[in-house]
C-alpha positions, -999 to 999 in steps of 0.1 A, spaced: 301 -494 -152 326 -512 -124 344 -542 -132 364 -539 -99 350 -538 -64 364 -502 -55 354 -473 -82 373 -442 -74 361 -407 -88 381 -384 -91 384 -348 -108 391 -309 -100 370 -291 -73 333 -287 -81 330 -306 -110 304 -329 -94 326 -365 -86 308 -365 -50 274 -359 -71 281 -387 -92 302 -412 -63 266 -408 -45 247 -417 -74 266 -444 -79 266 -458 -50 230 -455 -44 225 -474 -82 245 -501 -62 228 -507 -34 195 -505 -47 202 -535 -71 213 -555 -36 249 -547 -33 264 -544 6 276 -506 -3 298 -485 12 304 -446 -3 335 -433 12 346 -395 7 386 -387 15 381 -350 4 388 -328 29 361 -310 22 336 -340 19 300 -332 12 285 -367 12 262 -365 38 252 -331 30 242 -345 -6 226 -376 15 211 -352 35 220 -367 69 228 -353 96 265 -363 117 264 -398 132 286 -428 137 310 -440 108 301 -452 86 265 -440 88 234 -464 74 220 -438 45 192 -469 37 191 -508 29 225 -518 15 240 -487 17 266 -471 45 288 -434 39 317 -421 56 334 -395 51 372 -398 61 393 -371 75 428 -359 96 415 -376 127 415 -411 110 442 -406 95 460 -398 130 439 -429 142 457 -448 115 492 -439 120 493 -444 154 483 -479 148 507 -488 124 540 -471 133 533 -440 154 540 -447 188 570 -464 178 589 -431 158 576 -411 185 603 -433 204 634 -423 184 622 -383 179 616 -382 217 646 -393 228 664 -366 214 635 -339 205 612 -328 236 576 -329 222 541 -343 234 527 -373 212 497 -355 204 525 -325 190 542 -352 171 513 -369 154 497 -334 145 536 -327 129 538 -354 114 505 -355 95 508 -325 82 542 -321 67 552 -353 55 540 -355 15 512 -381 6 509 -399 45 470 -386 47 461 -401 14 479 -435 17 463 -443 55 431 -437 38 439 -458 7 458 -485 30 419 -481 51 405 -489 16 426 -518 11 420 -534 41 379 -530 39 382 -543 1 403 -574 21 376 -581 50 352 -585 24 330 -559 47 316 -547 12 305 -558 -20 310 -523 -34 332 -496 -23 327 -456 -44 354 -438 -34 351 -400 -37 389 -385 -38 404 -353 -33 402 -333 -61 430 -348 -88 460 -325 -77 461 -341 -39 452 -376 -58 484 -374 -79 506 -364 -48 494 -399 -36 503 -415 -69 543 -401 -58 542 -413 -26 564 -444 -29 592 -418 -50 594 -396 -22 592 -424 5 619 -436 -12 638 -403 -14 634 -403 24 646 -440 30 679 -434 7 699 -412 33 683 -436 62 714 -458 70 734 -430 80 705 -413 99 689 -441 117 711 -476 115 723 -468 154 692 -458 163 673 -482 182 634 -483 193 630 -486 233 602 -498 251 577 -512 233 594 -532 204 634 -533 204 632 -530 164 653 -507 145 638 -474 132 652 -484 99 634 -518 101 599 -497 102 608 -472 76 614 -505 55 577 -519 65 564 -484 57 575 -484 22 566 -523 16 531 -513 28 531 -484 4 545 -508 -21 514 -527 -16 487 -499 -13 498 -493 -52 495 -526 -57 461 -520 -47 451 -494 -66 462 -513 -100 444 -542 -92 412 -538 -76 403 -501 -85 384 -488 -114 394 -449 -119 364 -423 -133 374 -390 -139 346 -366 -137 353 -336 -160 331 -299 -175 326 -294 -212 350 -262 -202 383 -248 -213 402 -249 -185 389 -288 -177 395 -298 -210 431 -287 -212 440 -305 -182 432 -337 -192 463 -344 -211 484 -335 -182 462 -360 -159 462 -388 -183 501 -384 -190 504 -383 -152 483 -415 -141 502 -434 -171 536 -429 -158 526 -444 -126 507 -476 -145 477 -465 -142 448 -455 -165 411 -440 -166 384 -465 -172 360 -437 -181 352 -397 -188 319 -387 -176 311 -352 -188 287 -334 -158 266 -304 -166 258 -310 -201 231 -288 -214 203 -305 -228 171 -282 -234 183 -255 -258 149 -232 -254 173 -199 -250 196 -180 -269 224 -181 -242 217 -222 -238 221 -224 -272 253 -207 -272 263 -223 -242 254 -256 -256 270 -251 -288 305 -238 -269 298 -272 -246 299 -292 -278 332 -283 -292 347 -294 -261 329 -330 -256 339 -336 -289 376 -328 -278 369 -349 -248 354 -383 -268 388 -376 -289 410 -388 -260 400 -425 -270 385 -431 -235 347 -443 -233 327 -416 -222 293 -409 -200 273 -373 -203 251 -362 -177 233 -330 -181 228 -300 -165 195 -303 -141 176 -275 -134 180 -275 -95 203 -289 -68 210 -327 -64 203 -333 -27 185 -362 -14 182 -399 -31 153 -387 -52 175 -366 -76 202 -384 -71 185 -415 -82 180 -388 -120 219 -387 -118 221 -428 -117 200 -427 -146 223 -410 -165 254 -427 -155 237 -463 -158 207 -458 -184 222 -448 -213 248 -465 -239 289 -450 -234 305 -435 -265 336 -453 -269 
């Protein structure tokens, strides 16, 4: 199920993509892969899945296989690296405001800069080589769309930026016009979707449900206009033991809607519904099964 060494999963809140990223990576590792499992939800629940308890980054879960779970303070890590200090130059000079002030700003109002640190993070570990495999576990699919318009609204911001910033010159550290690093921003973005084309495999994980099911078309239509598309569907929570009259009602109401979900022309994985909480390699190695022990309806 990966053709490329990053495989992103991605879907709306609770529908299990951290369940099944975990799995996957585990499946990974376990067959001798160098693994990494990497959560840019900011609400990540890797390790809680892993059950481990708060360490170093990334954290050894077992043989072959690290997690980390990303968040604002690497991203603020990140941008100060690449061009913080030196915008905190220009505002300064004619805005009064602490670094730590300006980074927090900055992070949190300007569109798509948390997710493209963390994919230009990704990038860079895919470019070292430091993995074999890399299972990405995304923010749910609104945040990972924002990211897909990141480059429109960088260039949005650049259009205006001769009048704004062509006098204004960095001090200090570098001499270099502010307009010169806006430009490097936006070739690295360029680049960080070059990325995501080219060395990412995309699983959307999806509910035999109304409401997930009518998204879909929105989501597809969406990725497409950036050039990008789904390598597969998996359907989570798919009842299998119909020994009830509400599972078999449940069931039957499930079915109507993977059949609406295999219509979409994208290959397809079902993992059912299990009885209790996945938590802990054992059940997670159940989930793997699923994913990688079974045959994909095309």
């Amino acid at each position: 199920m990966i053709e490329k060494p990053v495989l992103m999963f991605g879907g709306k809140g609770g529908v299990g993509k951290t369940t099944c990223a975990g799995a996957t990576a585990l499946h990974w590792a376990r067959k001798g892969f160098k693994t990494l499992v990497i959560s840019t939800d900011p609400t990540p629940s890797l390790r809680d899945i892993f059950e481990i308890a708060p360490t170093e980054k990334p954290a050894k879960v077992e043989e072959n296989l690290w997690l980390a779970e990303l968040g604002l303070a690497e991203v603020k890590a990140m941008w100060d690296a690449k061009f913080g200090r030196e915008v905190y130059e220009v505002f300064s000079s004619f805005v009064s405001i602490e670094y730590a002030e300006f980074v927090d700003f900055i992070t949190s109002i300007l569109p798509g800069l948390q997710e493209e640190f963390m994919v230009d993070y990704i990038r860079t570990l895919t470019q070292n080589r430091a993995y074999q495999r890399i299972v990405w576990d995304t923010a749910p699919l609104g945040q990972t769309i924002h990211l897909l318009n990141m480059p429109e609204m960088l260039r949005e911001h650049l259009r205006p930026a001769p009048k704004i910033y062509a006098r204004l010159k960095i001090g200090g550290r570098s001499k270099r016009p502010i307009l010169k690093i806006l430009e490097e921003w936006s070739d690295l973005s360029a680049e960080d979707m070059e990325f995501l084309r080219s060395e990412v495999a995309f699983n959307l994980v999806t509910i035999p449900e109304a409401l997930a099911v009518r998204q879909l078309d929105g989501v597809f239509a969406e990725f497409a206009r950036h050039g990008f598309a789904f390598n597969r569907v998996i359907i989570n929570n798919v009842i299998r033991t119909l020994d009830s009259d509400f599972l078999k009602t449940k069931g039957a109401e499930q079915k109507r809607y993977i059949e609406l979900i295999r219509g979409k022309g994208i290959p397809t994985i079902e993992v059912p519904l299990f009885p209790y909480e996945i938590k802990g390699t054992r059940r997670l190695e159940r989930v793997g099964e699923a994913l990688f022990g079974q045959s994909q309806n095309a």
